[in-house]
Each structure stands twice: as structure tokens, then as C-alpha cells.
FIKOLPA-830793 format. One line per 8 residues: number of its first residue (from 1); their letters; for each residue x, y, z of C-alpha. Coordinates in steps of 0.5 Angstrom, whole numbers, plus 500, padded with zeros to 3 digits. Example, Ala and Ser with C-alpha at 12.3 -4.5 7.8 and 13.67 -1.06 7.14 Angstrom:
2
1> as> 525/491/516  527/498/514
# end
This chain:
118
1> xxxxxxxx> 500/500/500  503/507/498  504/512/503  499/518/504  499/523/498  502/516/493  500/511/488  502/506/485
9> xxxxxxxx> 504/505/479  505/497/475  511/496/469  512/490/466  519/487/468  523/488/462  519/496/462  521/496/468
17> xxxxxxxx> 528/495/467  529/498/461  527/504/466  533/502/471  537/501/466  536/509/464  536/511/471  544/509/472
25> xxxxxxxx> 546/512/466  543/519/467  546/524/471  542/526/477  541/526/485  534/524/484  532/517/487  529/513/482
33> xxxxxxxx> 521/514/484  522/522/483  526/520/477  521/516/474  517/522/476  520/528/473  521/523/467  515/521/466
41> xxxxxxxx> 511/528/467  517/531/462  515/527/457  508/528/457  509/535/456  512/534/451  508/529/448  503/533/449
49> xxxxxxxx> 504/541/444  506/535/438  501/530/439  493/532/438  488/526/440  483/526/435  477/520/436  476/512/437
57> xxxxxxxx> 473/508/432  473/500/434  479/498/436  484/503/434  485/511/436  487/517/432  492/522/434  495/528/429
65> xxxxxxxx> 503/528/430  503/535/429  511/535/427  510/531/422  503/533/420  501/526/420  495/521/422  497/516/427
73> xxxxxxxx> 494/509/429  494/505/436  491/498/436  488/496/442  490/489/442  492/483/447  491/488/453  495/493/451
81> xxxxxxxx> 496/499/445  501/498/439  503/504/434  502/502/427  507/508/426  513/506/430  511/498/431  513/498/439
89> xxxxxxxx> 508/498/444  512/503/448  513/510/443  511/517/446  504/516/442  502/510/446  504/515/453  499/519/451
97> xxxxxxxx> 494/515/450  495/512/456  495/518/459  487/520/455  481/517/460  478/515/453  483/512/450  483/507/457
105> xxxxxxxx> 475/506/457  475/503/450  481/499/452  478/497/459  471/496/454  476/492/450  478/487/455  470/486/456
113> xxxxxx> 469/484/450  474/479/450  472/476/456  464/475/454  467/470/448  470/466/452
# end
């Protein structure tokens, strides 16, 4: 249980590690909670003046790369969003869709959906 004023935050092992593995590298004298932190919080800002989040149909989310002046597509699939445009599961426009209520509803919905069939 996270003291007062926290929350809990679950990664997958090897994201976790990757994340780790970034914190000894950099060059800082922050502990690794308030370095996921400021890193995390960082990076969504950034995220969000070059990404627009623009609608849901089904089982895909569509961003605008306002840099690139492109359309983006993330595919909810197996639990998790996957970007067509980068091919991983763990780019800047998957961050900021997690980071979209909406886009965490359908994926929830989603989920659902799979469940009922089985």
C-alpha cells in the first residue's frame, strides 16, 4: 500500500528494467521513484504540444503528429495499444494514449468484449 499522497504504478518486468537501466545511466540525484517521475511527467508534456488525439472507432485511436502533419494509428490489442506507425508498444504515442481517459475506457470495453466470448 502506497503511503498518503501516492499511488501505485505497475510496469512489466522488462519495461521496468529498461526504465532502470535508463536511471543509472543518466546523471541525476534524484531517487528512481522521483526520476520516473519528472521523466514520465516530462515526456507527456512534450507529448502533448506535437500529439492531438482525434476520435476512436472500434479498436483503433487516432492521433494527429502535429510535427510530421500525419495521421497516427494505435491498435488496442491483446491488453495493450500497439502503434502502426512506430511498430512497438511503448513509443510517445502509446504514452499519451494511456495518459487519455477515453482511450483507457475503450480499452477496458475491449477487454470486456473478449472476456463475454470466451
Amino acid at each position: 500500500m502506497p503511503r498518503y499522497g501516492y499511488v501505485s504504478v505497475t510496469f512489466k518486468e522488462e519495461s521496468y528494467n529498461r526504465l532502470r537501466e535508463l536511471y543509472r545511466r543518466d546523471d541525476h540525484r534524484l531517487s528512481f521513484p522521483e526520476w520516473i517521475t519528472h521523466t514520465i511527467t516530462e515526456y507527456l508534456e512534450q507529448a502533448v504540444g506535437i500529439l492531438q488525439f482525434l476520435t476512436i472507432v472500434g479498436d483503433e485511436v487516432y492521433l494527429k503528429n502535429r510535427t510530421t502533419d500525419r495521421i497516427v494509428v494505435l491498435l488496442i490489442k491483446d491488453k495493450e495499444l500497439w502503434c502502426t506507425e512506430c511498430k512497438r508498444n511503448d513509443c510517445l504515442h502509446v504514452g499519451f494514449c494511456l495518459a487519455n481517459k477515453q482511450v483507457v475506457r475503450r480499452m477496458l470495453e475491449c477487454q470486456e468484449q473478449i472476456l463475454e466470448k470466451v
